[in-house]
C-alpha positions in Angstrom: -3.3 -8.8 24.4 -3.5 -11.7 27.5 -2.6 -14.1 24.8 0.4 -12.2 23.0 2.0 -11.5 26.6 1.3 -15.3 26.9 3.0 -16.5 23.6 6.3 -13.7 24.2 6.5 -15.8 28.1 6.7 -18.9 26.4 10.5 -20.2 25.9 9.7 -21.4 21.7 8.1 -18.1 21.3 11.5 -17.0 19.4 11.9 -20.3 17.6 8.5 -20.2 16.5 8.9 -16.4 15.2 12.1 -17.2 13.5 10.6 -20.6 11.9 7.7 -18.0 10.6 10.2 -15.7 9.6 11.7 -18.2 6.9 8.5 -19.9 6.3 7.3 -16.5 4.7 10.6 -15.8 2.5 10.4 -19.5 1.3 6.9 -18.6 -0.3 7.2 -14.9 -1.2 10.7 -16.0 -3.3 9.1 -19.0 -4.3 5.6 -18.5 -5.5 3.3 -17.7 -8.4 1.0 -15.1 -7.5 -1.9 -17.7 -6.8 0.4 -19.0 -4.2 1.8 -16.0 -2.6 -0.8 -15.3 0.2 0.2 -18.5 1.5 3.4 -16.7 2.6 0.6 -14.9 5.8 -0.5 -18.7 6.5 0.8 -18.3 10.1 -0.1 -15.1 10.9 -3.8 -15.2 9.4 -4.2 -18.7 11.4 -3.0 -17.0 15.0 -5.4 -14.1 14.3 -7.8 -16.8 13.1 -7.7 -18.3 17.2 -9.4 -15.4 18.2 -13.1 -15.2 17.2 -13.6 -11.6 16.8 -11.1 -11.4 13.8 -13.3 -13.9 11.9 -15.5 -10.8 9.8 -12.1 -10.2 8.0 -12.4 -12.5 5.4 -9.0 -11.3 3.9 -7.3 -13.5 6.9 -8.8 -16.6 4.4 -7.6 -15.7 1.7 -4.1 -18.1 3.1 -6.1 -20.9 3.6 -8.4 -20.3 0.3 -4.2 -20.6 -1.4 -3.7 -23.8 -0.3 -6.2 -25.5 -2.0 -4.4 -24.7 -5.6 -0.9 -24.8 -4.1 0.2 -28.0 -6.6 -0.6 -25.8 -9.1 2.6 -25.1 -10.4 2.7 -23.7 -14.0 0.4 -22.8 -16.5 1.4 -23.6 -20.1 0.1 -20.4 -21.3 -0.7 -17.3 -19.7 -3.5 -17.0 -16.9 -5.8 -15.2 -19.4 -9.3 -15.7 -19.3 -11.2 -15.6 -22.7 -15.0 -13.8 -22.9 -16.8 -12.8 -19.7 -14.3 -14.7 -17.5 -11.5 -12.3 -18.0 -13.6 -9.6 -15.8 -15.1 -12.4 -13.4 -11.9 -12.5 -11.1 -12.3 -9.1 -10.3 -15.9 -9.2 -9.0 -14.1 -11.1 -5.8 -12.6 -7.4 -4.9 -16.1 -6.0 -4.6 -16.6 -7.3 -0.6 -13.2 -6.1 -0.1 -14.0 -2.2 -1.1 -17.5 -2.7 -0.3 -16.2 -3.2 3.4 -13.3 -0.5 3.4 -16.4 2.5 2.0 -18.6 1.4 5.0 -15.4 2.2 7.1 -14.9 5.3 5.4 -16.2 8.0 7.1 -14.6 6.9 10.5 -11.2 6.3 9.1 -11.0 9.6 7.8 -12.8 11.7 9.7 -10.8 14.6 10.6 -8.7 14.5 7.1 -8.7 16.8 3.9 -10.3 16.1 1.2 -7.5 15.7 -1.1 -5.9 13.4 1.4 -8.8 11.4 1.9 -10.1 11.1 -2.5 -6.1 9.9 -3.1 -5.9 7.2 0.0 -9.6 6.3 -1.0 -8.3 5.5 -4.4 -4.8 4.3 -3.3 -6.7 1.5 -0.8 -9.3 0.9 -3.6 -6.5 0.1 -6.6 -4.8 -2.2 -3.9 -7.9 -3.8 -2.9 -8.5 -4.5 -6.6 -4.8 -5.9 -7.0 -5.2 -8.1 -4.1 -9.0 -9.5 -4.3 -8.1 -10.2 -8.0 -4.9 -12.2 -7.2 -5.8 -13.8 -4.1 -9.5 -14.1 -4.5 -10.6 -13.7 -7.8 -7.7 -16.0 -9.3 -7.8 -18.7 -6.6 -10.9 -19.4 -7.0 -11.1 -19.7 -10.6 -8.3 -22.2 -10.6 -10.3 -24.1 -8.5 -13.5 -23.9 -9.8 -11.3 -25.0 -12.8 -9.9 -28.0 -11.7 -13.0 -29.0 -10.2 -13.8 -31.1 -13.6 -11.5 -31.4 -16.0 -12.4 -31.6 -19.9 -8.8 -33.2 -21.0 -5.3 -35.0 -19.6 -2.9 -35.3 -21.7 0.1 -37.3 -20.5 3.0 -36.9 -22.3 6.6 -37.7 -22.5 9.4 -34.5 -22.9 12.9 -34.3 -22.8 14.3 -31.1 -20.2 16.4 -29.0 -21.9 17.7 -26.3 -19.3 15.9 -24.0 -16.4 17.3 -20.7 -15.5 16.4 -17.8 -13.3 15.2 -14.1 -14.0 15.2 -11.2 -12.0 12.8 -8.5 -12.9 12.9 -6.0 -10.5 12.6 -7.3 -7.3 10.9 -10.6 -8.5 13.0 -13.7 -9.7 11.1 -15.8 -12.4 12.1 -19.6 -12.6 12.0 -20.6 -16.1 12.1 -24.4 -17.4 12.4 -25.4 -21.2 10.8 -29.0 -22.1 11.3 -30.2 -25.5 8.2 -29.1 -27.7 7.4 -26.1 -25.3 8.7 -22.7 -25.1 10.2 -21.5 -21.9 7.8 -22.2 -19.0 7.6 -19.7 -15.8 7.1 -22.2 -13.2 6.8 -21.9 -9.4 10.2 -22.0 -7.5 8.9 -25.2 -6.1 9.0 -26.7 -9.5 12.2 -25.6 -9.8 14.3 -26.7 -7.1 12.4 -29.9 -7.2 13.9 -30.3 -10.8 17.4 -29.2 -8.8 17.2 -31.6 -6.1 16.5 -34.7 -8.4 19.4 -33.5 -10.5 17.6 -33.6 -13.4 19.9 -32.8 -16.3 19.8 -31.7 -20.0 18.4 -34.9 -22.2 16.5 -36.7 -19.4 12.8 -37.7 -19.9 10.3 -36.4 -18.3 6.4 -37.4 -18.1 4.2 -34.7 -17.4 0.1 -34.3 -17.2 -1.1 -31.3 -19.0 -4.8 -30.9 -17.7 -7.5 -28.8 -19.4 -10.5 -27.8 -16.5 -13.7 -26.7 -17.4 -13.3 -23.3 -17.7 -10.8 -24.0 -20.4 -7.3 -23.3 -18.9 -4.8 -25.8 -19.0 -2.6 -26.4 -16.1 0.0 -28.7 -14.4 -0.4 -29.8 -10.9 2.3 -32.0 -8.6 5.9 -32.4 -10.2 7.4 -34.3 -13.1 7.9 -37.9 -13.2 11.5 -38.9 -14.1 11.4 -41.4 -17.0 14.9 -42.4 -17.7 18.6 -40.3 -17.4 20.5 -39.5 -20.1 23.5 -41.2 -19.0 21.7 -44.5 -18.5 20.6 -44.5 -21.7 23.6 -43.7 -23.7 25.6 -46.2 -21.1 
């Protein structure tokens, strides 16, 4: 508490709150869901000053997100083949294993209908969220961590667009030879800003890891423009 009345004293602490501010809606518009959590970076790092918060290991899970941040698209679907489609979810275990030792304290003086649904509601979340920001995360790292394959090749874009389902917004990028590729929003507007058009070259490193997934990391290198080359 000394050091929050501290912070509020100090004449950046509403520049500093604001800059936060857009720092999280820059991630949570702009991420795929292995990068999301990166969105709480601030926050888990000030609660990360104080020692006493460091037993809630779901204030790493931020940091943990920024060591497969360049990983911007995945040419097919995050979908694990064999035994490794369940392994993600074993990372929720410490998370539920945790919330049932606080359990009886938490809901103490409740019903037992309301305590069996916000037992299960916590549970499912703690699933969703130990898979995604866990589970995932750390098998696109363990991934990357030796790669079987790099295939460089050379694509021509075709168009990008954006999707809105439901309160989400997909960013979408076509490459010749490729279907439609949901890619981070980072990808996108990187492809915006270097006014990349339709019929420019692009080279690109498709990389295969050890766990077989293939994935593109960092951004596109600009070959040639159309307009040079017709010119």
């Amino acid at each position: 508490m000394a050091l929050i009345k501290l912070l509020m004293m100090n004449e950046y602490f509403g520049l500093a709150l604001f800059l936060t501010g857009i720092w999280a809606v820059v991630f949570i518009l702009m991420s795929q869901s292995w990068q999301l959590a990166i969105a709480l970076l601030p926050f888990s790092m000030y609660l990360l000053f104080n020692p006493a918060n460091w037993s809630y290991y779901v204030l790493f899970c931020p940091v943990l997100c920024l060591l497969v941040f360049d990983i911007h698209v995945l040419p097919a679907d995050m979908s694990w083949k064999g035994w490794k489609k369940y392994l993600p979810y074993v990372f929720s275990l410490p998370f539920i294993a945790r919330f049932i030792y606080y359990t009886p304290a938490l809901f103490k003086d409740s019903s037992t209908v309301f305590k069996v649904w916000c037992i299960f509601i916590v549970v499912l979340i703690l699933i969703l969220v130990g898979k995604m920001w866990v589970g995932d995360v750390i098998m696109l790292l363990l991934n990357r961590l030796k790669l079987k394959s790099v295939t460089e090749i050379e694509c021509t874009f075709k168009k990008q667009k954006t999707e809105r389902t439901y309160r989400h917004i997909r960013y979408m990028v076509q490459l010749t030879g490729m279907e439609m590729l949901e890619t981070s929003g980072f990808f996108y507007w990187y492809l915006k800003f270097k006014n990349v058009e339709e019929g420019d070259m692009l080279k690109i490193k498709i990389k295969t890891g050890c766990l077989g997934l293939q994935f593109i990391s960092g951004f596109p290198k600009i070959v040639s423009r159309k307009n040079q080359s017709t010119s």
